[in-house]
N, CA, C and O atoms as a Maestro MAE file, in Angstrom:
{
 s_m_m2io_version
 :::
 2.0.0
}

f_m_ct {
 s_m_title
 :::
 protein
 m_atom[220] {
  # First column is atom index #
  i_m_mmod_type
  r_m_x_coord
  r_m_y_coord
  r_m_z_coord
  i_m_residue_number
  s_m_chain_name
  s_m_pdb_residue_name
  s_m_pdb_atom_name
  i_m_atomic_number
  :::
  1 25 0.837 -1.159 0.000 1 A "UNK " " N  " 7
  2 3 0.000 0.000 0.000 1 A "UNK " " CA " 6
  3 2 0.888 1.230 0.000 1 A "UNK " " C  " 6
  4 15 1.740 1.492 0.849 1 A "UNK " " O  " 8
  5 25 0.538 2.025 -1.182 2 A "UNK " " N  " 7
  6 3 1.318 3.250 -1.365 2 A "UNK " " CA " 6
  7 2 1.632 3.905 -0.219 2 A "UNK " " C  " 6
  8 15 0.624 4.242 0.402 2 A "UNK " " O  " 8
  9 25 3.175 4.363 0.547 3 A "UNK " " N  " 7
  10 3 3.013 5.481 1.772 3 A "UNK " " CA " 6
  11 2 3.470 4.209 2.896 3 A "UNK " " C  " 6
  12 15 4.442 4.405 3.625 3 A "UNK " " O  " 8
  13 25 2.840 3.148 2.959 4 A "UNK " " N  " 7
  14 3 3.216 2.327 4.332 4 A "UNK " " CA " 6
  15 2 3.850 1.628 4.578 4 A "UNK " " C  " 6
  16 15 3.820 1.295 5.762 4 A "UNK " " O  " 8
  17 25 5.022 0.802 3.511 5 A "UNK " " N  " 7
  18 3 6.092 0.343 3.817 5 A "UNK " " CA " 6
  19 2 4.909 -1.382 3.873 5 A "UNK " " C  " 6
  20 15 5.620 -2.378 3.738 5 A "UNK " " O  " 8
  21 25 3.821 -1.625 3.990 6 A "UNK " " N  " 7
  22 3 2.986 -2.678 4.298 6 A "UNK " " CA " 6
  23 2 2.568 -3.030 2.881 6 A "UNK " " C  " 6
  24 15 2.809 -2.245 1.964 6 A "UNK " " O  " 8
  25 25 2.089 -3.924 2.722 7 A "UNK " " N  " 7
  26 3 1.799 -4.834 1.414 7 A "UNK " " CA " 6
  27 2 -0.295 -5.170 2.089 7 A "UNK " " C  " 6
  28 15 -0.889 -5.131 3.166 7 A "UNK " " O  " 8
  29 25 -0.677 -5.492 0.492 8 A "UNK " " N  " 7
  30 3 -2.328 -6.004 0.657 8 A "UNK " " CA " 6
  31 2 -2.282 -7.050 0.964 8 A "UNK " " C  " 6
  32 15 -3.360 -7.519 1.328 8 A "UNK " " O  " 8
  33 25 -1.365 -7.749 0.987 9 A "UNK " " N  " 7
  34 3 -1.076 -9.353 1.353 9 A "UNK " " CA " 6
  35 2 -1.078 -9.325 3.114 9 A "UNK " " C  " 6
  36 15 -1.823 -10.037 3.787 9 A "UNK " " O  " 8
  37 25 -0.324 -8.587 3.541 10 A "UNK " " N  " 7
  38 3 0.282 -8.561 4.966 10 A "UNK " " CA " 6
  39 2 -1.179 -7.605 5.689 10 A "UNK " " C  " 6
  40 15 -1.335 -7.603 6.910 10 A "UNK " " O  " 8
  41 25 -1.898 -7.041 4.999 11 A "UNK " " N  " 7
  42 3 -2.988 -6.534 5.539 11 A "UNK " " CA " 6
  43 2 -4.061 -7.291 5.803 11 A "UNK " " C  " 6
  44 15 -4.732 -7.188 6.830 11 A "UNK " " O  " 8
  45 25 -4.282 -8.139 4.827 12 A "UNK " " N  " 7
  46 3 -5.333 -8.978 4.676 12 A "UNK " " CA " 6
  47 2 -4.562 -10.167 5.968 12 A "UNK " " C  " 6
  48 15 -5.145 -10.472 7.008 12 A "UNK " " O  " 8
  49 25 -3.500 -10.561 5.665 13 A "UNK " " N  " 7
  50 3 -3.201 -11.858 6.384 13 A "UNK " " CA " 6
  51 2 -3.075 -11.395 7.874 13 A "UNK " " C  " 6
  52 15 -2.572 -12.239 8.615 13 A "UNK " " O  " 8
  53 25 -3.445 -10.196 8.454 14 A "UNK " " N  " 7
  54 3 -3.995 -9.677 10.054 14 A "UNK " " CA " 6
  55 2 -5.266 -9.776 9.944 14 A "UNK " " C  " 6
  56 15 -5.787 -10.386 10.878 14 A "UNK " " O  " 8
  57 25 -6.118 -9.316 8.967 15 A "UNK " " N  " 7
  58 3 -7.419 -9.335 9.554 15 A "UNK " " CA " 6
  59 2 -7.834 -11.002 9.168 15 A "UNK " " C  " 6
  60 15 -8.964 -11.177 9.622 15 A "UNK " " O  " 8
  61 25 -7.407 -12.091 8.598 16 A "UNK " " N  " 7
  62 3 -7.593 -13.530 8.135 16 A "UNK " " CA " 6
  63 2 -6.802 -13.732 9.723 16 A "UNK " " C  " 6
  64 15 -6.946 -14.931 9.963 16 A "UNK " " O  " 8
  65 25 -6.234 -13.253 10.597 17 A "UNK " " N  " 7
  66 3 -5.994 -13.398 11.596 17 A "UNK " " CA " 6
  67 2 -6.077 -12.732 13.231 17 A "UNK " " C  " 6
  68 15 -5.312 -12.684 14.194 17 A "UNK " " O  " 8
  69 25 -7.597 -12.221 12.891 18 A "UNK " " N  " 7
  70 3 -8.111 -11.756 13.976 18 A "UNK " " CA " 6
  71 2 -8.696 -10.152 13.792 18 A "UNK " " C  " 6
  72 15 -9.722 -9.544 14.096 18 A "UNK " " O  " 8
  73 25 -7.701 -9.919 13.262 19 A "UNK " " N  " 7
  74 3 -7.872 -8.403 14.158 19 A "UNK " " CA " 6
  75 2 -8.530 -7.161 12.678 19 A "UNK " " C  " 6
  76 15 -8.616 -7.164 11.450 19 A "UNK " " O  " 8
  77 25 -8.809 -6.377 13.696 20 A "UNK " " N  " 7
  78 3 -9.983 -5.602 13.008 20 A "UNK " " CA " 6
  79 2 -9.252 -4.385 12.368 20 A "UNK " " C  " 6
  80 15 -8.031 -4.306 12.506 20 A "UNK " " O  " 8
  81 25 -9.902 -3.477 11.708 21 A "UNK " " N  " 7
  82 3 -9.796 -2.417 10.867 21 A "UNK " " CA " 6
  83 2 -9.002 -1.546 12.081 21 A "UNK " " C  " 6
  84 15 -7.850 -1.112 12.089 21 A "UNK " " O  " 8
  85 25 -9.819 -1.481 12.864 22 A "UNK " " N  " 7
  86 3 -9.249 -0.563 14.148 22 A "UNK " " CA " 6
  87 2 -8.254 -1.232 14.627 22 A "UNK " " C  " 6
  88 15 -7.628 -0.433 15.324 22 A "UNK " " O  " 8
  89 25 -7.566 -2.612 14.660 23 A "UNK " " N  " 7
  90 3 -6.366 -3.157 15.804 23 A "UNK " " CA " 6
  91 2 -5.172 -3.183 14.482 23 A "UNK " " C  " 6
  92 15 -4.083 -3.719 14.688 23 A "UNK " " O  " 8
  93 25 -5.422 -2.693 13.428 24 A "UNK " " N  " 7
  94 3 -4.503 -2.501 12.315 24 A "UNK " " CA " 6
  95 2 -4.226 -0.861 12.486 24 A "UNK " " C  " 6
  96 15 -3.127 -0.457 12.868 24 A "UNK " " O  " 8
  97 25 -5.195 -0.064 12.205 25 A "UNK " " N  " 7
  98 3 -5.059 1.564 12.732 25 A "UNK " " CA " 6
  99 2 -3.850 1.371 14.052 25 A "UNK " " C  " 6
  100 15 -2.657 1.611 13.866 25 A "UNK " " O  " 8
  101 25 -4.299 0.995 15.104 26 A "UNK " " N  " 7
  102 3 -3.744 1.306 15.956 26 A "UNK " " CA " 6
  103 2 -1.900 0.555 16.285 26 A "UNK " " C  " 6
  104 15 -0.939 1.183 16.731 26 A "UNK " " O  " 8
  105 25 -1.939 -0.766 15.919 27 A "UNK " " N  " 7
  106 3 -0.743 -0.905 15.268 27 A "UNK " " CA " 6
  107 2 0.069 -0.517 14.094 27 A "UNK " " C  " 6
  108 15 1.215 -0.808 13.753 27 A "UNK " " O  " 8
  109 25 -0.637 0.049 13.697 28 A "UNK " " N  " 7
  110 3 -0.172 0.780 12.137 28 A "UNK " " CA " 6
  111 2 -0.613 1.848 11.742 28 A "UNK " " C  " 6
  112 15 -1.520 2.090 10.946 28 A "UNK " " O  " 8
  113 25 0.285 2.730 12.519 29 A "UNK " " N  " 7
  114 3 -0.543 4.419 12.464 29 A "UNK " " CA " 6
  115 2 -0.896 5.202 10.659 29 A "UNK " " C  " 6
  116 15 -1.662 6.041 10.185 29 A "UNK " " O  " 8
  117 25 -0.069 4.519 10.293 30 A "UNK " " N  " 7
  118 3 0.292 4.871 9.108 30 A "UNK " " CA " 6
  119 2 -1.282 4.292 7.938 30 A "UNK " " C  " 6
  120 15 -1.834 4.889 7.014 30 A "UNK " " O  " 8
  121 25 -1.498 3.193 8.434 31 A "UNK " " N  " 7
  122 3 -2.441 2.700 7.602 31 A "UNK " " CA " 6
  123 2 -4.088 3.393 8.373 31 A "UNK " " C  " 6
  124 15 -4.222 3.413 9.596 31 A "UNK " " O  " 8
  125 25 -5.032 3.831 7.563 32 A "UNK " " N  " 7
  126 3 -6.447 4.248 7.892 32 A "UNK " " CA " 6
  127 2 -7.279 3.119 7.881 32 A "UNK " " C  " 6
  128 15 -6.878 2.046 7.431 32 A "UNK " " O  " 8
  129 25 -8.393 3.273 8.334 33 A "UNK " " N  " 7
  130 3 -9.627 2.125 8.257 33 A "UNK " " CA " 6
  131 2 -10.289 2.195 6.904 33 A "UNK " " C  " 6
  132 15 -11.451 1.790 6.895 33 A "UNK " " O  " 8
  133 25 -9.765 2.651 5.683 34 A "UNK " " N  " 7
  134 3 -10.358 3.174 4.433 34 A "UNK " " CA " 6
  135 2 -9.454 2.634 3.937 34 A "UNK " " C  " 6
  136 15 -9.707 2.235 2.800 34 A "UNK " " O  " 8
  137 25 -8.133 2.364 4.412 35 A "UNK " " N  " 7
  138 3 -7.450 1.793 3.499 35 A "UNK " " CA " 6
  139 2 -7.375 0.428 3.405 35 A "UNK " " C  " 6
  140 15 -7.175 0.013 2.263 35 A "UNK " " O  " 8
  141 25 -7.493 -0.526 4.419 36 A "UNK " " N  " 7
  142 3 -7.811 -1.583 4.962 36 A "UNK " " CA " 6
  143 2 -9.381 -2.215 4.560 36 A "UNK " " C  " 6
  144 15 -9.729 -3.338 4.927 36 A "UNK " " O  " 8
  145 25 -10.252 -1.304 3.752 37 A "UNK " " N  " 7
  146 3 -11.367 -1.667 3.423 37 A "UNK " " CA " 6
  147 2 -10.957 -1.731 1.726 37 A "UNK " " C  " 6
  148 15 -11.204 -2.691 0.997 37 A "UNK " " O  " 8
  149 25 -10.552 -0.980 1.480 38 A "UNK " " N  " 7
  150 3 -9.685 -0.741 -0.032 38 A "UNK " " CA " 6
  151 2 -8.742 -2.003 -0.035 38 A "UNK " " C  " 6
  152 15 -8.591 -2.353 -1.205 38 A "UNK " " O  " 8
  153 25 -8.286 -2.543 0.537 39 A "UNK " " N  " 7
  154 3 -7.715 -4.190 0.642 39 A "UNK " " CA " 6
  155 2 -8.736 -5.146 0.467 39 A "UNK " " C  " 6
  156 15 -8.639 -6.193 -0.174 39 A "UNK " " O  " 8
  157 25 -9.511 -4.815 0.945 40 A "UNK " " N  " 7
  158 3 -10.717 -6.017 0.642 40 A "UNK " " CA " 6
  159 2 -11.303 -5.696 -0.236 40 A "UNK " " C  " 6
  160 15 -12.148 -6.493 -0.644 40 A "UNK " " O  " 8
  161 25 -11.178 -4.685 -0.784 41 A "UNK " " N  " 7
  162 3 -12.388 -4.731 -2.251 41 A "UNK " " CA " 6
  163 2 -11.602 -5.124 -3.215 41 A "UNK " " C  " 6
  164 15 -11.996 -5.609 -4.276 41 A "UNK " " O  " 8
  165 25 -9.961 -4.857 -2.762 42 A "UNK " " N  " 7
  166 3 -8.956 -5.250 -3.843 42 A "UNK " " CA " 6
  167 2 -9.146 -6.744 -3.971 42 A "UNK " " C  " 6
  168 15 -9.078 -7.299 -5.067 42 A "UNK " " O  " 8
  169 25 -9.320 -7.217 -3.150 43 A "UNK " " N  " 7
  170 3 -9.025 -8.829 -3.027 43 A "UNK " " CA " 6
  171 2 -10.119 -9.760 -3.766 43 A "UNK " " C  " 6
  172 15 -9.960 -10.728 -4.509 43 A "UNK " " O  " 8
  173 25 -11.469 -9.021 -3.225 44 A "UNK " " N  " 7
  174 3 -12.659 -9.128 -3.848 44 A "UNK " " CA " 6
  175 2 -12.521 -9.357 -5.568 44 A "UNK " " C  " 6
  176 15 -12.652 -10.341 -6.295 44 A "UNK " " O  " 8
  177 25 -12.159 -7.791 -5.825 45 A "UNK " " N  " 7
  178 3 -12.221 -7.913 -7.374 45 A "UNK " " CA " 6
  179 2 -10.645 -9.229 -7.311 45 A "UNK " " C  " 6
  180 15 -11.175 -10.335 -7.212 45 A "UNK " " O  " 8
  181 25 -9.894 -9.314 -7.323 46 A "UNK " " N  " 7
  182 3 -8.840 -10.130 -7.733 46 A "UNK " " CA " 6
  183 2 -9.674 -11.073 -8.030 46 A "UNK " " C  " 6
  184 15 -10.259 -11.370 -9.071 46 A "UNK " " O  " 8
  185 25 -9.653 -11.554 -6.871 47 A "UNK " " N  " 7
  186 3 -10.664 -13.318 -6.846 47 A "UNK " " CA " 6
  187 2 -11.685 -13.242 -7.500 47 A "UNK " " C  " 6
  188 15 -12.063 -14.405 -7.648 47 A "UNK " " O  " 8
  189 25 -12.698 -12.249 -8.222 48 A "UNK " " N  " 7
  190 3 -13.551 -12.349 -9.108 48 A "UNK " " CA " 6
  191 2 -13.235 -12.834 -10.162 48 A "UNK " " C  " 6
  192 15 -13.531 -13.934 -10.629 48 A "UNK " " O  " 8
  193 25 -12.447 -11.794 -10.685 49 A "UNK " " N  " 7
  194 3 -11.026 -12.201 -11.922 49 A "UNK " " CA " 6
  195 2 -10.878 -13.636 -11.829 49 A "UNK " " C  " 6
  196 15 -11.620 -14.159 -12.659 49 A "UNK " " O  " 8
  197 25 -10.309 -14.378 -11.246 50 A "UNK " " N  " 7
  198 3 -9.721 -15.599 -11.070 50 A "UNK " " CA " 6
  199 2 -11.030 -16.343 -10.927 50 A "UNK " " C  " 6
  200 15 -10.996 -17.336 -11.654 50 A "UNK " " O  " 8
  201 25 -12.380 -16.225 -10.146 51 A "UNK " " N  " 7
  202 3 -13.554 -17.095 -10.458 51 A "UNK " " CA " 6
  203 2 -14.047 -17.190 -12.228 51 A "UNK " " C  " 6
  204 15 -14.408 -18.034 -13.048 51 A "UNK " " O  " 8
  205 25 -13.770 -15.698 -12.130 52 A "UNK " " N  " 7
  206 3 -14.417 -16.016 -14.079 52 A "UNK " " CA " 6
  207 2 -13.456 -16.274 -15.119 52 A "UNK " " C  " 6
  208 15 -13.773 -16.156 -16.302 52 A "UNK " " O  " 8
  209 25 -12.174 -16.659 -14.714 53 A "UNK " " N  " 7
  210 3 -11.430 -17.218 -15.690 53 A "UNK " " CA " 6
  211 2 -11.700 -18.676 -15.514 53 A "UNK " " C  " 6
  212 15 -11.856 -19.381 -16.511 53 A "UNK " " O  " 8
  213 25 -11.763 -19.167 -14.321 54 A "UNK " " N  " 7
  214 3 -11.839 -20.361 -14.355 54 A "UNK " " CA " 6
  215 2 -13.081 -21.033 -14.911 54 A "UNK " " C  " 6
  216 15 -12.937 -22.203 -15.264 54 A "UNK " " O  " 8
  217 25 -14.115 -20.552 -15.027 55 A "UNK " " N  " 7
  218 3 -16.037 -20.681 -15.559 55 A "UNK " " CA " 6
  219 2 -15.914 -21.062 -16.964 55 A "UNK " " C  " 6
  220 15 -16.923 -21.239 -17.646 55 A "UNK " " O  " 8
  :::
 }
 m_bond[219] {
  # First column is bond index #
  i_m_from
  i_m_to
  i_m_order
  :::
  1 1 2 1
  2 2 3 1
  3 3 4 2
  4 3 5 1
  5 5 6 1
  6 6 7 1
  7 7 8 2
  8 7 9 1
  9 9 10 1
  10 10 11 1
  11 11 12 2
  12 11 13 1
  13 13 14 1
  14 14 15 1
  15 15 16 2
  16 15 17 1
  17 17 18 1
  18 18 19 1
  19 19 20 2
  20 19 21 1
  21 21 22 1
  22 22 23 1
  23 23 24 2
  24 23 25 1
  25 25 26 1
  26 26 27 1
  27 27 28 2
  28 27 29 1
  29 29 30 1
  30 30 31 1
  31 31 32 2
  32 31 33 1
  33 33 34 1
  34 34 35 1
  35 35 36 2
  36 35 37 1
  37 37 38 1
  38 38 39 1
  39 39 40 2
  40 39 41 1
  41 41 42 1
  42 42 43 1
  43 43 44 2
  44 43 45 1
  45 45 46 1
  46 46 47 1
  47 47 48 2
  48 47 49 1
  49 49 50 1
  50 50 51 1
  51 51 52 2
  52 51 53 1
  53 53 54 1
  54 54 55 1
  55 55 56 2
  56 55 57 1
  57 57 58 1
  58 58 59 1
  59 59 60 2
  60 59 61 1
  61 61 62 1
  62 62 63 1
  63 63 64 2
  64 63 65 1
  65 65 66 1
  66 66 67 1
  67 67 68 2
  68 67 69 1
  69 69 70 1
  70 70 71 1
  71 71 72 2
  72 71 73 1
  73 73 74 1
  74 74 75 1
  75 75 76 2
  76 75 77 1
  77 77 78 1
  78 78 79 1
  79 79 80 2
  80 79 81 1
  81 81 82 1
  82 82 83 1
  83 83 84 2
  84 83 85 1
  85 85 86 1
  86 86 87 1
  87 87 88 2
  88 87 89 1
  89 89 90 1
  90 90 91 1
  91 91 92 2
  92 91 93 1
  93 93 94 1
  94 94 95 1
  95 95 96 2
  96 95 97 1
  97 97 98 1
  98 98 99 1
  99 99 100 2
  100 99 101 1
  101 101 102 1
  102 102 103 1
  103 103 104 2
  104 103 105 1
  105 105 106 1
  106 106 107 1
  107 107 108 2
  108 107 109 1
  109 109 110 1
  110 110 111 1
  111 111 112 2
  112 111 113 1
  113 113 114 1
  114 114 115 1
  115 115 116 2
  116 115 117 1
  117 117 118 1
  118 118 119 1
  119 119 120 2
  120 119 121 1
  121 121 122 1
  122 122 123 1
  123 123 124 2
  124 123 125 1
  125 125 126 1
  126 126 127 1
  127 127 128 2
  128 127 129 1
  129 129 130 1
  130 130 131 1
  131 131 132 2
  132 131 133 1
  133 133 134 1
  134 134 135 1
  135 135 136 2
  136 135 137 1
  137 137 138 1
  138 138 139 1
  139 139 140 2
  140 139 141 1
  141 141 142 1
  142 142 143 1
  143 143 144 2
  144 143 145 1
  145 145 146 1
  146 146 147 1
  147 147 148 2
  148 147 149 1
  149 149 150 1
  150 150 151 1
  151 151 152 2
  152 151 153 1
  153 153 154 1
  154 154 155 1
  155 155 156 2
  156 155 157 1
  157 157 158 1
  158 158 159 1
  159 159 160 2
  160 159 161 1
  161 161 162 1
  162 162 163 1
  163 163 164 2
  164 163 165 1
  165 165 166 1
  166 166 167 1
  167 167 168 2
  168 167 169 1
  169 169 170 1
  170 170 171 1
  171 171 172 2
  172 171 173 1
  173 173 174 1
  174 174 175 1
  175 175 176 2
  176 175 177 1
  177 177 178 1
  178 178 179 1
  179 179 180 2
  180 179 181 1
  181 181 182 1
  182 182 183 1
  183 183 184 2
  184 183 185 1
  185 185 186 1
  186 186 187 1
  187 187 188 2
  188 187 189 1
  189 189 190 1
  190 190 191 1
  191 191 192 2
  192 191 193 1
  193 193 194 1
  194 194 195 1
  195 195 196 2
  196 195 197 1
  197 197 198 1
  198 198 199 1
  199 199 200 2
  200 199 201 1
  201 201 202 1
  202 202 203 1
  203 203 204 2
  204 203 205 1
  205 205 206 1
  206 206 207 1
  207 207 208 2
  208 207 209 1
  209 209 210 1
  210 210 211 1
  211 211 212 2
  212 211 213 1
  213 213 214 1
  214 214 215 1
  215 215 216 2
  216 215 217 1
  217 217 218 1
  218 218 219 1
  219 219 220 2
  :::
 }
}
């Protein structure tokens, strides 16, 4: 993610491991709760991509 030194991979693989929009904010001042939602829509569309190639 542009600015945070953090990856959508390493974002997603905290909240696939517990912790919320807010326990990412607060360990990661740098990252917003908008941006962390912008990870999941990223992921969303990815894996769409990849459902309709496979169809």
């Amino acid at each position: 993610m542009k600015g945070t030194r953090t990856t959508v991979a390493e974002v997603l693989e905290m909240l696939v491991n517990g912790m919320s929009a807010v326990d990412i904010g607060e360990d990661f001042p740098a990252i917003r709760a908008a941006q962390v939602r912008a990870c999941l829509l990223y992921a969303a569309y990815r894996e769409s991509i990849v459902l309709q190639a496979a169809a």
